[in-house]
N, C-alpha and C positions, 0 to 999 in steps of 0.2 A: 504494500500500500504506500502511497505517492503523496504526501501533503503538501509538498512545498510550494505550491502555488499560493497557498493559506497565509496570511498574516492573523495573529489575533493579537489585541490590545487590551489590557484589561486593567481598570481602577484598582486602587488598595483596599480602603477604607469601605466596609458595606458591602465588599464586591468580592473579593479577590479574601481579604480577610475580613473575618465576623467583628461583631462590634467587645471582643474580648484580645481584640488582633491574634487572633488564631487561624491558620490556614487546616483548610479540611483535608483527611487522606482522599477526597474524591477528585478534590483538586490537584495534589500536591501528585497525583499517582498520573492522571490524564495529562498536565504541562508536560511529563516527562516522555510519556509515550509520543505527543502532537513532535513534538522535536525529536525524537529519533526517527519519525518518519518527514521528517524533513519539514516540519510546518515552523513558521516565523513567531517567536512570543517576546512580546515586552510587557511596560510596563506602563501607566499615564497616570500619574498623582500629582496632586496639589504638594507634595513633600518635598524636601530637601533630597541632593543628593546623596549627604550621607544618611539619613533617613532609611531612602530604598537600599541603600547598601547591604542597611542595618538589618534590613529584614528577608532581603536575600540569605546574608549570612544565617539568622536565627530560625528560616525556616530551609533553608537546605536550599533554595528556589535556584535555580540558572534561567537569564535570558540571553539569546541568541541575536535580539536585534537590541540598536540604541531605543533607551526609552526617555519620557518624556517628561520632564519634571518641573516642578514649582507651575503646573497648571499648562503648559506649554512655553513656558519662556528657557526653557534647557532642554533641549536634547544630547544624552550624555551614552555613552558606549561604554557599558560596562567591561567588556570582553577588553579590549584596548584601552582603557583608563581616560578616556579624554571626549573634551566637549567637541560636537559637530555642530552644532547651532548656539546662537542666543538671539534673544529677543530682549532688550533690557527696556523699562521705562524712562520714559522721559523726565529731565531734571526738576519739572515743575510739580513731578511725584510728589517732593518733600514740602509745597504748600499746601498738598491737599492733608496728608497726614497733621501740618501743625493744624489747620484747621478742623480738622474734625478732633483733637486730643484736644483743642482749646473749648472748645461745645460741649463734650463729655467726657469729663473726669472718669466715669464708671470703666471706658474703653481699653482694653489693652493694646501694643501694637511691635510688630516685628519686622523687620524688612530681611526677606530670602537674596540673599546673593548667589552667583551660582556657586560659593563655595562655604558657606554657612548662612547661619542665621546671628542676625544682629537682634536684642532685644530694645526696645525702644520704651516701650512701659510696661510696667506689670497689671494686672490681674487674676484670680481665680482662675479663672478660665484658663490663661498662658502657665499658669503654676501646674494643672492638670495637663496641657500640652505638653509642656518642659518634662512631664514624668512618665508618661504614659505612651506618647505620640513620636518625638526625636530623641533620639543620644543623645547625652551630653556632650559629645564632639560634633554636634551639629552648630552648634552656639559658638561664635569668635567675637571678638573686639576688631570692628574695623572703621576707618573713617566715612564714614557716610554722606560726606561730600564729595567725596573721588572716585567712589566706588561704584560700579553699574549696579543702579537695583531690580533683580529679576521680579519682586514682586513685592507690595507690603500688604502687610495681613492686621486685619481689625479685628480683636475679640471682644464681641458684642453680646451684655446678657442678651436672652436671648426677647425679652418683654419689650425691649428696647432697637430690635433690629430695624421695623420696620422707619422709627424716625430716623437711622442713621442714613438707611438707605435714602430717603428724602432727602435729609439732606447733603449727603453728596452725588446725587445727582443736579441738585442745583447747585451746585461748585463748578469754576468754569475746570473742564478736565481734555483739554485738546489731548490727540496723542494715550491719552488712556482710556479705559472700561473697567466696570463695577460685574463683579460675580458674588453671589451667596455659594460657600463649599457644604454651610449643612447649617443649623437652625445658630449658629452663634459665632459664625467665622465669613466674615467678609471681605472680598480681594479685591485688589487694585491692580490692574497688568496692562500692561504694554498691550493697544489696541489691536494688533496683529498677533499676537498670542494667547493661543488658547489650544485643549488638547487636540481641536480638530486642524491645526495647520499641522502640528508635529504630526498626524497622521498624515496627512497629505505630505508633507517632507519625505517620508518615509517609503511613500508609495513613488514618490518620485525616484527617490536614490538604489533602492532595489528591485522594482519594477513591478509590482504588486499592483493588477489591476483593481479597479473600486468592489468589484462584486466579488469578488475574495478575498477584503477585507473584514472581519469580525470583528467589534469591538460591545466590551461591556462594560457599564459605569453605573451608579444607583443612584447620583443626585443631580442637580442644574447644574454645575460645573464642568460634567459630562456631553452636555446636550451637542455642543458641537463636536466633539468626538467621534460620538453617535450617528451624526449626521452624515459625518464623509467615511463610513462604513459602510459598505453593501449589506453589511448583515448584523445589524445593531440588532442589542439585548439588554433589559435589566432582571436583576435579580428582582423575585418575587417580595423583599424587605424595602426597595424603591416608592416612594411616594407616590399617589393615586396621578398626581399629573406628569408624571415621567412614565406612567405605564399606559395613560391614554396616547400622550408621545409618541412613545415607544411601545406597540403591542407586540412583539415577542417578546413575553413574559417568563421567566426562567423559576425554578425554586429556590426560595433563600439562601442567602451570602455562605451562611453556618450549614447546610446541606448541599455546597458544592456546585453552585450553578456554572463557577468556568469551567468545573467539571462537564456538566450538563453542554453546556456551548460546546466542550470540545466534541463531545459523543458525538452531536448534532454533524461537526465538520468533518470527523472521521467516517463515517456514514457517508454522508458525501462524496469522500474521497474511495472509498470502498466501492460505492456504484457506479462510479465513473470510470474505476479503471485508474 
């Protein structure tokens, strides 16, 4: 059996792993088989480099193609150690962030480089990220006036999301966009980046036509991802409006759906020869 025509792309968070970041044996057993029969896997997170690393290492995982990171503002090749893209924001990034930390004290706020995370303020929320979510080698000291920022990240309780979102969208924001990653975390990125160009980069450089591309993601930060896939999925834990979205519907993150997806593309590649 022949899958190398396959690309599959898949989220961390919700998707790829449960919400206790545990990867399934349904999962962890089918990525290995899709790759020894020649099929393409990475990775598309909202996370830091060394992040994915992290959990590459901790779950045994291997990918064969660069995956996507800080939302699509990095594409990084694990196999070769080095970046093939960036996407950085634009310098007038850093008024948006004083302006919205000057509005709400309650906010926490970080800015992703492509080679750590700088903390910028604290909260709750970045206390439970810093512990649960990144290494602590994901965190550097850098100057953040010199530095290209791949993305800055808002931790918003969550009662409070929708005024933030207001208001920065009325903040003048040329050059950048606003994403929600899940009920209390909201980005800022470079308006050309997002997971769905690092797919499309990718189909570009290895040749991978659109209708045999896969990808699965669980939340709106996904949506274009989703979108320049031929054969978009969410897990069955996905919000009611990413599954009207996106109706192939998978079963939950904890029971194995890239598992699932992959069955789905092996099957495929089994009838076709």
């Amino acid at each position: 059996m022949d899958c190398s025509r396959f690309l599959l792309v898949t989220d961390v968070d919700g998707t790829l792993l449960d919400h206790h970041a545990v990867l399934s044996p349904r999962n962890k057993e089918k990525i290995e088989t899709f790759m020894q029969l020649g099929g393409g896997f990475c990775i598309a997170s909202g996370r830091s480099r060394m992040s994915v690393q992290h959990v590459l290492e901790q779950t045994g995982l291997h990918v064969n193609r660069p995956c996507i990171l800080i939302n699509g503002s990095l594409l990084y090749d694990y196999e070769k150690g080095e970046e093939t893209e960036r996407t950085p924001l634009p310098p007038t990034a850093r008024e948006v962030m004083e302006q919205v930390l000057d509005r709400f004290p309650q906010v926490g706020a970080e800015v992703f480089l492509t080679d750590g995370i700088v903390p910028v303020r604290d909260n709750d929320l970045l206390v439970h990220h810093r512990k649960y979510e990144e290494p602590a080698d994901s965190f550097v000291e850098r100057n953040l006036r010199t530095a290209p920022w791949g993305k800055l990240l808002f931790a918003v309780p969550p009662e409070k999301m929708g005024e933030v979102e207001r208001f920065c969208q009325a903040l003048p924001h040329s050059g950048m966009k606003f994403v929600a990653s899940c009920d209390h975390y909201y980005e800022v990125m470079a308006e050309q980046a997002d997971k769905g160009a690092g797919v499309r980069a990718l189909s570009r450089r290895f040749g991978y036509r659109r209708e045999n591309i896969a990808a699965i993601g669980d939340y709106f930060n996904d949506v274009e991802m989703l979108g320049a896939a031929g054969i978009p999925a969410v897990p069955g834990n996905a919000p009611d409006a990413m599954k009207r979205m996106f109706p192939h519907v998978l079963c939950r993150c904890e029971d194995g759906a890239v598992g699932e997806l992959i069955e789905e593309l092996m099957a495929r590649c089994e009838r076709d020869g």
